[in-house]
N, C-alpha and C positions, 0 to 999 in steps of 0.2 A: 504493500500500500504506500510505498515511496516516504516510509520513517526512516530512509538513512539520511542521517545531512552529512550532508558531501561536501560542503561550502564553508563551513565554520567549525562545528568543533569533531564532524570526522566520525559519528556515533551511532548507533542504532536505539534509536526509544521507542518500542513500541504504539504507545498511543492507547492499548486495549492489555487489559491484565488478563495474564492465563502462562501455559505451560511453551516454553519454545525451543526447540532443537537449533542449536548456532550450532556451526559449522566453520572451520577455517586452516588454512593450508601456508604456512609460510616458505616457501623456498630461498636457496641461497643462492647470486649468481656467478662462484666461485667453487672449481672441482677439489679446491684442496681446503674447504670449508670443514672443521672438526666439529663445529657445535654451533647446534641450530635450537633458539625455544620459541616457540608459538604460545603468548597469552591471550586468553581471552577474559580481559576484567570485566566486572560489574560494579558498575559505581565508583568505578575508578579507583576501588580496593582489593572486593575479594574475587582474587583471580583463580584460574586454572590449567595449566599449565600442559605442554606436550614436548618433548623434547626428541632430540636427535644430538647426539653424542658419542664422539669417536676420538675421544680424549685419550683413554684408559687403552691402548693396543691397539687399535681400530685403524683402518688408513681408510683417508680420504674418499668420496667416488664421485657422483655423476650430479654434482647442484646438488645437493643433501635437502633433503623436507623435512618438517616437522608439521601431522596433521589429529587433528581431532572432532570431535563431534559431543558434545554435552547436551543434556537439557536442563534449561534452568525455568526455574519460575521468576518472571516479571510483573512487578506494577507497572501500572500507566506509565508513570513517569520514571522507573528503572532503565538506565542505560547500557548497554556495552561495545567496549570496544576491541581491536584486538591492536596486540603489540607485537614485535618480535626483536631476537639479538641474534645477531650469526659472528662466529670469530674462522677466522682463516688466516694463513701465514702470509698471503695478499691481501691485495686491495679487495673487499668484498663486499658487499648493498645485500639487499636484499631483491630478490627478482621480481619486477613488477610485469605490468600488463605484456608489452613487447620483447618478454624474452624468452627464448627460449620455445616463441609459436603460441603465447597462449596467457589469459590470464595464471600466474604462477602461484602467486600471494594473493590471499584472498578468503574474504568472510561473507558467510551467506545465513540467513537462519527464517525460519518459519513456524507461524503457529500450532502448536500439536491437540492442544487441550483448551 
């Protein structure tokens, strides 16, 4: 129903209380990425976290993801966002819409209940 605002502060508020499945996928756009986390906060506190980590023995591979899927219960006016941090031994971002062929990074979520 177009409650993302894209323009200012980048969030999702429902508008309608009930139960909602978010969804979201952070990629990194660096092959020699060790450590990728995908959060999904609400209210700008209590987050939830997805990781990918290849700290501990692990080598590198192919743009590393970090993805998840929760459901939370929202009020009207509850927000979320998602966040992410990628570390690499380069230069690394996070992979946005034009890489890689495709949206890469990315939050979606819909009403369940």
């Amino acid at each position: 129903d177009g409650k993302f605002d894209s323009s200012t502060n980048y969030r999702f508020t429902p508008g309608v209380a009930g139960y909602y499945q978010i969804n979201a996928t952070v990629q990194a756009n660096a092959t020699d990425a060790t450590f990728v986390i995908n959060s999904i906060m609400k209210n700008g506190s209590e987050n939830f976290d997805a990781a990918f980590d290849l700290r501990d023995g692990g080598s590198a591979g192919d743009s590393p993801s970090a993805t998840q899927s929760r459901v939370l219960y929202l009020d009207t006016d509850d927000y979320v966002e998602l966040f992410a941090t990628v570390t690499s031994g380069s230069t690394c971002q996070v992979a946005g819409h034009d890489n890689y062929g495709g949206f890469n990074t990315h939050m979606s979520g819909f009403k369940i209940a």
